[in-house]
N, C-alpha and C positions, 0 to 999 in steps of 0.2 A: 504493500500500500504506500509505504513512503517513495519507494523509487517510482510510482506513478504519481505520485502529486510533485513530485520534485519537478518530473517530465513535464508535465500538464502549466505548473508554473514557469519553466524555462520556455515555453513555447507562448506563453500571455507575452514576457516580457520581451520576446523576439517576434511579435504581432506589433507590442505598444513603437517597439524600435524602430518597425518598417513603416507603421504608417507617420511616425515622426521624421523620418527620412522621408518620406513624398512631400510631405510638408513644405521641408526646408530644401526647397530646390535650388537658392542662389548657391548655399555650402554644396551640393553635389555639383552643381557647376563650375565653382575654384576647383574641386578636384579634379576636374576632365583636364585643367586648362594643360597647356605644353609648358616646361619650366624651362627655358633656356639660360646657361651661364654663359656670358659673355667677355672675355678679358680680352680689354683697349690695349693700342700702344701708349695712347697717352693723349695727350689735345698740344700737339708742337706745332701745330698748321692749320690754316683755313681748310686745308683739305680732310685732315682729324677729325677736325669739328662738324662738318658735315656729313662724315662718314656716322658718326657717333650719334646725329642728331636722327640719320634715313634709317639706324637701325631702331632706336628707339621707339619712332614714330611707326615704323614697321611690325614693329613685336606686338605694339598696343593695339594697331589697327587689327590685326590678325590672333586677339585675343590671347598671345603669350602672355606670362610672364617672368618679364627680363629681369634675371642679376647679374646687374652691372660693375667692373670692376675696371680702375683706370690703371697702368701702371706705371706711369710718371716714367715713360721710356726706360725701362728696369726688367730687365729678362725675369731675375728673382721674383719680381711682385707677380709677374702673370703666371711663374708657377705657382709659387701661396695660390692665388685666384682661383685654379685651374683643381688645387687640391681641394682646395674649399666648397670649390661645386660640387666635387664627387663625395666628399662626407656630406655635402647636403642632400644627394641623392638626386640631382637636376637632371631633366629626360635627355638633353643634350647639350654640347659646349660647343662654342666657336669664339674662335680668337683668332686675330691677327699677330702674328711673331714679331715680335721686338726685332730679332735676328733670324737667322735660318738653322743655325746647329744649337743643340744641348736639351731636344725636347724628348728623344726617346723614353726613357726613364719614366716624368710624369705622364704621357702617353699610354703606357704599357698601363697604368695604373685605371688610367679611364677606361681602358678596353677591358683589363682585367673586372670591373665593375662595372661592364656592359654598358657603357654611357657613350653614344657614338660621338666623332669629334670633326666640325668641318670648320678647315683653315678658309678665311677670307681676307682678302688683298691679298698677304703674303704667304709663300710658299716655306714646307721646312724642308730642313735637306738629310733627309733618312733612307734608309734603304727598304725600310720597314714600310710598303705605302699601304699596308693594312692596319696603322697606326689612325688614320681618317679614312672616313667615308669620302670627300671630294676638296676640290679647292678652287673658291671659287674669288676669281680677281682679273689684274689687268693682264696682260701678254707685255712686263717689263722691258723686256730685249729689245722685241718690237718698238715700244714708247721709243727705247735710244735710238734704233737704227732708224724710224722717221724721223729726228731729232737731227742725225748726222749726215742723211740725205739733203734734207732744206737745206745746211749746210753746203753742201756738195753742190747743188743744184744753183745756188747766191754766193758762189764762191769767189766771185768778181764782186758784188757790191760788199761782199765782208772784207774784201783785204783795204782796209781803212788807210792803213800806212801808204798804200801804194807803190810794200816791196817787194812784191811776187808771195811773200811766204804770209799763210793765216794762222797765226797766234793763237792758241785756244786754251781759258784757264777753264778748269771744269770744278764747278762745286758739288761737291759728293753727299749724298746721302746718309743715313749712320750708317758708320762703317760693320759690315756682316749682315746689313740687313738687305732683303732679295733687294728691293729695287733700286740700293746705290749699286750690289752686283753686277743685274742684268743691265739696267738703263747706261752704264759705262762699256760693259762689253756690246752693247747694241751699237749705242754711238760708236765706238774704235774700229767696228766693221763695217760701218755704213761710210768712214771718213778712210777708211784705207784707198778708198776710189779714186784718189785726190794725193796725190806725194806732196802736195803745199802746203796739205792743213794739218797741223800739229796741236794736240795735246804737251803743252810747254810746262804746264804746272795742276796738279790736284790734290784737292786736299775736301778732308770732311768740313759740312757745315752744320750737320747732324739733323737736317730737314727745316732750321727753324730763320726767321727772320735776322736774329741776331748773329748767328753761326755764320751768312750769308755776309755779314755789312763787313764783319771781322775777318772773316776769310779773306775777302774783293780786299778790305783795306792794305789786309800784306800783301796782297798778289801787287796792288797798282805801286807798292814799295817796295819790291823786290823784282819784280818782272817787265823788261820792256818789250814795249811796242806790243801790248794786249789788244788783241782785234774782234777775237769773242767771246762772249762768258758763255759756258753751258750748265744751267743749273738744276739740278733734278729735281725740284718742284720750285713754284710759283716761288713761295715764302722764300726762299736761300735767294731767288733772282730780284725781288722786291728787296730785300736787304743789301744785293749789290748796287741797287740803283739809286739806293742812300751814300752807298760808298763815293761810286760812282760821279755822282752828282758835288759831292764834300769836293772832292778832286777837281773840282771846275771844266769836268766834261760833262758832254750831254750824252745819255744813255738812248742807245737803240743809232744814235747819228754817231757818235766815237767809238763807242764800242757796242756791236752789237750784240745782243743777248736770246740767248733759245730757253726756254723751260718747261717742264712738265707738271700738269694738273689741269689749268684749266678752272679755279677756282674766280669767285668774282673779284677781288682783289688784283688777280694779275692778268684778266680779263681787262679790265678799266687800261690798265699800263700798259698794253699791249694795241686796245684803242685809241690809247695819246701817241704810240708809236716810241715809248720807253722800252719796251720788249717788242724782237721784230717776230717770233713764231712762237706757237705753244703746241705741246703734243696734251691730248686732252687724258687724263687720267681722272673716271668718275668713280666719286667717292660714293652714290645714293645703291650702297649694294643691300640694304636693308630688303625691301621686297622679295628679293632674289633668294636673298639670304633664308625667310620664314620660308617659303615655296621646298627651297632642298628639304629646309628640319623636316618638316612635315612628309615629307617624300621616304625622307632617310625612314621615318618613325611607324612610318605606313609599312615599310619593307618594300617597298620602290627603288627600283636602279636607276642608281642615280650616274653621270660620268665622271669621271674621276675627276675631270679640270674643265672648268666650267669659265670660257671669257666673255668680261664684256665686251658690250658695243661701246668704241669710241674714237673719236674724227681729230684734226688739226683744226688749226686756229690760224689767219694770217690776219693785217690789223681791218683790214674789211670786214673779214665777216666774224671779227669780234665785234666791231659799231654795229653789226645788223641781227647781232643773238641778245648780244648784252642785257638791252628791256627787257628779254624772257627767262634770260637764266634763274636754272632753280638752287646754286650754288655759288 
């Protein structure tokens, strides 16, 4: 008799549970949601910033939700981040790499804890590519070798001096990180076309405005007859053109300058004819980005490397996008 009233009452109390459960429908609807972790490079750039703002705006439209982790450009912080999501038990992670080596380790750990992991903008460099599911970003190489063609192709109105040979200082990205790699070996192949145009001096600016002003300031004090800056993003090229300008030259007319992003900041510079080309690097990968999780999480095959679309800039049809841009 007692183990049937026991029964009898365990079965009221899992009646009262379920229909309290129908009840409270918005609590069963947090638990559906997808929990994405996300660990940033950091906000060094207009281009950062925007990436940071299409994913967030992305997660919420598509009923994620995001934890968000910045790493103040620090390979360390995005592994703490990266562990902390998997003790939180989050459906999946994505982060962009500070750099490209040192990630196996925490990697193995997420896989080991079944929490699938897709790299966006930047690539790691493993042997292991059953370490993610996909990676989704720009075609870096590429960005350089249109970079170093324009070059090629304006190799007469860049040689400024007017001594046969084009001077090239190039401002570098962080150093190990993919797109100061690729964007430099893109450019040096696209400029191999051309025995005049030289890479004379490089150095990092570490992606940001300041790294840019500082760099340009030792290049114009240490390097003569500079003909053109190549800077791998907007931010480093808008810091040269501080420099630049300090030095009583006009920028884009004494020295001409190349950069990659495409952000509105070096969009504007590029329509005053401060910067003569831009390779467009878009940062709005957020949409994109919910689309795979969901995919991955569905058990949908996804492709391993997934590029955006993205165009050049010359200073025309930056004055004719400019009013619309969403960055």
């Amino acid at each position: 008799m007692v183990k049937k009233t026991v029964t009898a009452a365990s079965m009221l109390l899992v009646s009262v549970a379920a229909l309290a459960g129908c009840s409270d429908s918005d609590a069963s609807g947090d638990d559906d949601k997808i929990v994405m972790g996300f660990a940033q490079v950091g906000a060094e750039s207009g281009w950062r910033t925007a990436n940071t703002e299409s994913i967030k705006e992305s997660a919420e439209e598509a009923g994620f939700e995001l934890k968000f982790s910045d790493a103040q450009g620090k390979q360390e912080n995005q592994i703490k981040a990266i562990r902390s999501f998997i003790q939180q038990k989050v459906d999946v992670i994505a982060f962009s790499p500070v750099v490209e080596t040192g990630w196996d380790a925490v990697l193995q750990e997420a896989k080991r804890a079944n929490i699938p992991v897709i790299l966006t903008d930047r690539a790691v460099d493993s042997e292991d590519t059953s370490l993610y599911e996909t990676f989704l970003g720009s075609d870096f190489v590429l960005e350089g070798e249109k970079a170093g063609e324009w070059l090629v192709e304006n190799a007469a109105d860049s040689d400024v001096d007017g001594d046969g040979d084009i001077n090239v200082v190039q401002l570098e990205g962080t150093t190990g990180a993919a797109p100061a790699i690729d964007r430099a070996e893109g450019f040096a192949s696209a400029i191999a076309a051309d025995p005049a145009i030289e890479v004379t001096a490089s150095q990092t600016g570490d992606f940001t405005r300041d790294g840019g002003k500082q760099v340009m300031e030792s290049f114009l004090n240490s390097e003569d007859g500079i003909d053109v800056v190549f800077a791998h993003n907007d931010d480093m090229g808008l810091g040269a053109i501080e420099a630049i300008e300090a030095a009583g030259l006009e920028p884009g007319v004494d020295v001409k300058i190349i950069t990659v992003d495409a952000v509105h900041d070096g969009m504007e510079a590029l329509a005053e004819g401060k910067i003569n080309f831009i390779v467009e690097c878009n940062p709005l990968l957020g949409p994109q980005l919910m689309e795979l999780a969901e995919q991955v999480l569905d058990d949908e095959e996804v492709p391993e490397r997934v590029v955006t679309e993205e165009t050049t800039f010359t200073q025309e049809q930056a004055i004719e996008v400019l009013p619309d841009r969403k960055y």
